[in-house]
N, C-alpha and C positions, 0 to 999 in steps of 0.2 A: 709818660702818660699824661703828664700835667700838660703835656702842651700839644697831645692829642685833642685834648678837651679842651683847650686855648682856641683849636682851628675849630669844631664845632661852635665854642660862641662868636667868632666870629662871623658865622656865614656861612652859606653854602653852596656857593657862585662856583667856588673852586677843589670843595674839599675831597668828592672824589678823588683824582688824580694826589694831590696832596695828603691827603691821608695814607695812600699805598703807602709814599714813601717815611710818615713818621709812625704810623702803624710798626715797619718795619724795624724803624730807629729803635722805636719805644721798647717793640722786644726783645731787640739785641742788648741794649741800656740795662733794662730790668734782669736778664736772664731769661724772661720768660719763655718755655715753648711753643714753637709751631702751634697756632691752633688755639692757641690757649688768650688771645685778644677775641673778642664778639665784641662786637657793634651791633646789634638787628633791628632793623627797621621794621614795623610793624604798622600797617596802615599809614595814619603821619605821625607816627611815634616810636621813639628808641627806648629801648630796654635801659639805656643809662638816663634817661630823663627829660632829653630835649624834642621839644616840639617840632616835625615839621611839617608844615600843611601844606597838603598839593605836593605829595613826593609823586616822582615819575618812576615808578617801577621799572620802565625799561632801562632808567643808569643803575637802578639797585641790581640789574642782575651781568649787566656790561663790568660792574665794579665786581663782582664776584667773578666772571671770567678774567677780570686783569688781576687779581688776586692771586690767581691760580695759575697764571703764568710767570707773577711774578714768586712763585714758588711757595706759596701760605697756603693751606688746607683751606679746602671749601667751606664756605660760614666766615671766615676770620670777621671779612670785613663785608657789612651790607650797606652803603650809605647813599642815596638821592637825591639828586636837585631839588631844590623846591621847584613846586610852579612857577615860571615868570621871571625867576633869580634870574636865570642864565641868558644869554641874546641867542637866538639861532638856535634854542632846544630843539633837538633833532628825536625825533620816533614819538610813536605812543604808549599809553600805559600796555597797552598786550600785544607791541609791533610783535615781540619774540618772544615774549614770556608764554613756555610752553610750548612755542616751536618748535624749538632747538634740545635736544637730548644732555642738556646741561647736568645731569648730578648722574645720568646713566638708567633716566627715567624718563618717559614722556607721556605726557598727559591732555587725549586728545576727548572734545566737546562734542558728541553723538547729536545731542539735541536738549534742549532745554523749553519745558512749556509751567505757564500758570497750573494751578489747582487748587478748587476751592475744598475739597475736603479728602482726608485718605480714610481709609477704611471706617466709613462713616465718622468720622472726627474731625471739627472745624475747627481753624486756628484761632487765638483770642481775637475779638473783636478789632476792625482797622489794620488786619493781617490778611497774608497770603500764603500757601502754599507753592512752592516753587521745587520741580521735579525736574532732575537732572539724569542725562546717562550720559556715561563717558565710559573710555577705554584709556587701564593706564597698560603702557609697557616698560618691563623692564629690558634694559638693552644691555646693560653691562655685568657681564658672568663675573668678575671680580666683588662689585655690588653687594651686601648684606642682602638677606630676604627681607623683602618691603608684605607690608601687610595693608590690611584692609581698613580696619575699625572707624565706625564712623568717625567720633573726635580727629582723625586726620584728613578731615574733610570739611572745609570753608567755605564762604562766598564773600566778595566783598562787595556791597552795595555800594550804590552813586555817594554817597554822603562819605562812603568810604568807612564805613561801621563793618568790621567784619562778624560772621555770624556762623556757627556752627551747626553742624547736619541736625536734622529735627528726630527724635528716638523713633516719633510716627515713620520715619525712613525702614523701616524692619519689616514694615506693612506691602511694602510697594511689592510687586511682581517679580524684578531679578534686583533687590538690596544689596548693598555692600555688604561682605561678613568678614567679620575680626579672623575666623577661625581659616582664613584663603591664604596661602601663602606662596611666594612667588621667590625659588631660591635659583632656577636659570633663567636666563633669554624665555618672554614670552611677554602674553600679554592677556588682561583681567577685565571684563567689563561687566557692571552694576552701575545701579540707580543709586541717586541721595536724595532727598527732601531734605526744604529750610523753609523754615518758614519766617517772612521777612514783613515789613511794611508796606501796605499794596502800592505807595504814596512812594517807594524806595525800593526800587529793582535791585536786583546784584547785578554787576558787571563784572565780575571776573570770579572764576571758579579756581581754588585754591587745594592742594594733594600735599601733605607732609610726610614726607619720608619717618619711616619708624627707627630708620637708622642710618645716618645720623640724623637723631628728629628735629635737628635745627637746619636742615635742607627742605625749604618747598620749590612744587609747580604750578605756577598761576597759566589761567588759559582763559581768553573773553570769553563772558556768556549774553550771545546776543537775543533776548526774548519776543519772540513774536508778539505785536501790537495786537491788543485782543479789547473784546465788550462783556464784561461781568452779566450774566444772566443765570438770578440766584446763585449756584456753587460752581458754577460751569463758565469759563473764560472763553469766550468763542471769536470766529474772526465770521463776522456778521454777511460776506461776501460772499463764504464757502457752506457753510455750516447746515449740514439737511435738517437741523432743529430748529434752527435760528436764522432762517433766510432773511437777511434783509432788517428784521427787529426782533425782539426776543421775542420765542415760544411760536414762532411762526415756520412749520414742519414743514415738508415735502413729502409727499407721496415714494413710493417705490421704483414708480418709474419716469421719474422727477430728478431735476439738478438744479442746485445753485449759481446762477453764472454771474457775477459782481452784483451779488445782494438781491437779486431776481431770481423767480421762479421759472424756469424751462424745463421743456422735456429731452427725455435723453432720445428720442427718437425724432430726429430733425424733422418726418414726416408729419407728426404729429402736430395739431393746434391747442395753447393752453388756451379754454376757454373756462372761467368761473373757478380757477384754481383745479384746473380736470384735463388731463391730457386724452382729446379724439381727434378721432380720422374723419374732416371735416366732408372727405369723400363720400362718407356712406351713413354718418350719425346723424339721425332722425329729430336730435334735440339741434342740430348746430351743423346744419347742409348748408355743405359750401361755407359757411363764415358761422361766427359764435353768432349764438341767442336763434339764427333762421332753424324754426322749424316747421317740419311736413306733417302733414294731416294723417289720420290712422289705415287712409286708404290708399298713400304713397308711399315708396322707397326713395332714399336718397343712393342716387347714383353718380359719383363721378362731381357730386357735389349739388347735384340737380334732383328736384322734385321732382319723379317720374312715378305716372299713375299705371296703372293697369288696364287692358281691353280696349288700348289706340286711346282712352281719355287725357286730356292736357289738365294740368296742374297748375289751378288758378288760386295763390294764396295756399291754402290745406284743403281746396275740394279741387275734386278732378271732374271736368264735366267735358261737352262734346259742343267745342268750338261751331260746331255746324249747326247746331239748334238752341243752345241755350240761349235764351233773352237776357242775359245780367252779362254774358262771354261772349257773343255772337261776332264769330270767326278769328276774336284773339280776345287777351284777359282783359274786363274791368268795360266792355266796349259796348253797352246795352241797347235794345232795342227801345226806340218810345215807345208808350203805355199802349199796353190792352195789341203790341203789335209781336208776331215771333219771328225766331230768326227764322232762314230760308235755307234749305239743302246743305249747302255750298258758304254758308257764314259771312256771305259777301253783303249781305242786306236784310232790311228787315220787310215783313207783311202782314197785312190784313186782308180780310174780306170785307168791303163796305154794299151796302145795299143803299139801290136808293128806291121812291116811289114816284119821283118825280121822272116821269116819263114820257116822249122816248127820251133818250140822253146819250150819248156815247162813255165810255169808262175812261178815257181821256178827262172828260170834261166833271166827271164824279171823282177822279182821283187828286185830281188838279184842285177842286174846291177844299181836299183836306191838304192841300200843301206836299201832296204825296203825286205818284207818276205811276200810271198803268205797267202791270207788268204782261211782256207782250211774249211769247205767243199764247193765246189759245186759253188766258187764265181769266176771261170773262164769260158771262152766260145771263139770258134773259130767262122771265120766269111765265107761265101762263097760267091765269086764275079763270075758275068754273063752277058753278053751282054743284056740278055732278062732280067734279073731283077734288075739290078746294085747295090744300098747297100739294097733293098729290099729280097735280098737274104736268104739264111739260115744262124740261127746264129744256133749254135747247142755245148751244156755244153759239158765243160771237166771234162772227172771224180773225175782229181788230178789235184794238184800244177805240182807235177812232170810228168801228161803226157802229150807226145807228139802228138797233130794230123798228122794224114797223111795228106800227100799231095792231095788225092782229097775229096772230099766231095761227102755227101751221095747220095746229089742229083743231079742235072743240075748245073755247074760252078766253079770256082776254088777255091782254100783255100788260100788264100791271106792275113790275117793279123790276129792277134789273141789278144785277150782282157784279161787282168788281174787282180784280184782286186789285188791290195796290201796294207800292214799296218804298221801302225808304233805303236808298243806296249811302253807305258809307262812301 
């Protein structure tokens, strides 16, 4: 024994392999029985006193299977590399811890997430809740019944602190219970809470057998990257409460897609945090913010008026006569002139008195051009019938009436249509 403990102060470069065999010595020397040497490793520290930091759990449990073949009851011996001791350290802290059906138990990681309170209960301050499910299986019908109780249930944080199930764990929806017993082939699954330092995740979930309770199974616990928003851990990408930054919800018929707001209905357009059918929505035709007047429908994306009227801005008026629309939107006629029929120009009637004159030559002085057929007329003035007189058409822009009129009274002023062509 004395020189079991000789190879422990020495180092730990080598002691695995080297310790099988004076472990074995030691027992044979002493009398001791089978089983009756423990070494356990516990975080980085052994139950006989020595320090070791940065132990590699995966030789602790490689050194229990050579153990076991070199014919010592499981447990005898747990011992580790340190970190860094050895050249070419081969595996990780959880290559196989818990993969492998090692004591005739396995114990497998369902899923692991944060949580900021359980059954209304927050942990002390600069803490976390950490919720676990897992499935353990017994495999081996030779195997004692394995029990539940929380105490046989760990985590060991990055700092390597291990930590035991939290009592709040009794609160969760399916809890581990002391009173489940598992005496064939089968398998158990429940929840545990820990609650740990939000600062100091657990990496490995830890299962101790009830018998013999110096066998456990560790298994990695890898926690989803989350953003604390009040008691709630979320992952800010997915989250319909938390899109994108805290307290920022989505609707119903809404998604998250990497921290944006979309709709689940690919037809649809998010406009103002609102998913429409930018086809036929009266606030947001055709595109967000466009919208129609009370006297159109959106159609197909399009302003559409009612009764053949075109959709200018939110009024619907008639290309063919309006003077602010004349024959497309926005297209005005000059002052005091309206559209014409057909939306292709604009018109007046000008009068002149300066007579005779032809309507050429009156439409021409306003920068304007007769409109031809048949849209001019001379007027005839009389004592006996004053503007009730004869109006009587000119054949052309270009002619000239005479000086009198056909019937009773003078030729006094003459009328023009004129236009103004787009």
């Amino acid at each position: 024994m004395k020189r079991l403990l000789s190879v422990l102060d020495r180092g730990v470069d080598k002691v695995t392999t080297e310790a099988l065999r004076v472990t074995e010595q030691a027992r044979k020397v002493a009398g001791i029985g089978v089983g009756e040497v423990s070494i356990r490793v516990h975080g980085s520290h052994t139950s006989m006193g020595d320090d070791l930091h940065g132990v590699d759990y995966g030789r602790v449990q490689r050194s229990r299977r050579a153990l076991r073949s070199a014919g010592l009851a499981t447990g005898v011996l747990a011992v580790a590399l340190a970190a860094g001791c050895a050249a070419g350290q081969e595996d990780s802290a959880t290559d196989s811890i818990g993969a492998e059906d090692e004591f005739g138990v396995t114990l497998t990681l369902d899923a692991a997430q944060w949580q900021g309170a359980i059954a209304q209960q927050s942990p002390q301050a600069g803490h976390r809740f950490v919720v676990v499910s897992m499935t353990v299986e017994k495999t081996d019908a030779d195997l004692a019944p394995i029990t539940f109780a929380l105490p046989q249930f760990s985590v060991r944080t990055e700092s390597a602190l291990v930590v035991k199930a939290s009592g709040f764990s009794a609160a969760l929806a399916s809890p581990c219970r002391a009173d489940v017993e598992l005496h064939a082939p089968g398998t158990y699954s429940c929840d545990v809470a820990f609650e740990v330092d939000e600062d100091d995740p657990p990496v490995e979930l830890g299962y101790q057998l009830s018998n013999p309770a110096t066998d456990e199974v560790w298994v990695e616990v890898d926690l989803p990257d989350c953003t604390w928003c009040g008691e709630d851990c979320v992952d800010l990408s997915n989250s319909s409460d938390h899109c994108g930054s805290c307290n920022n919800a989505i609707e119903n018929d809404q998604e998250c897609v990497n921290g944006q707001v979309a709709c689940d209905d690919g037809a649809l357009t998010l406009c103002d945090g609102e998913c429409v059918n930018t086809g036929t929505s009266s606030l947001h035709c055709g595109a967000c913010n466009t919208t129609v007047g009370s006297s159109m429908q959106c159609v197909d994306g399009d302003a559409v008026c009612d009764g053949g009227l075109s959709a200018c801005g939110e009024e619907c008026v008639d290309l063919n006569e309006d003077e602010t629309h004349c024959g497309e939107c926005n297209r005005a006629c000059p002052d005091e002139m309206r559209c014409d029929g057909d939306g292709t120009r604009c018109m007046i009637r000008i009068s002149s008195l300066d007579v005779p004159r032809s309507c050429d030559t009156v439409c021409s002085e306003a920068g304007l051009t007769c409109l031809e057929p048949g849209h001019a007329e001379y007027h005839c003035f009389s004592a006996l019938c004053g503007d009730d007189c004869e109006y009587s058409p000119l054949s052309t822009c270009s002619t000239i009436p005479d000086s009198t009129c056909s019937g009773s009274g003078t030729f006094d002023r003459v009328y023009c249509n004129c236009q103004y062509v787009f």
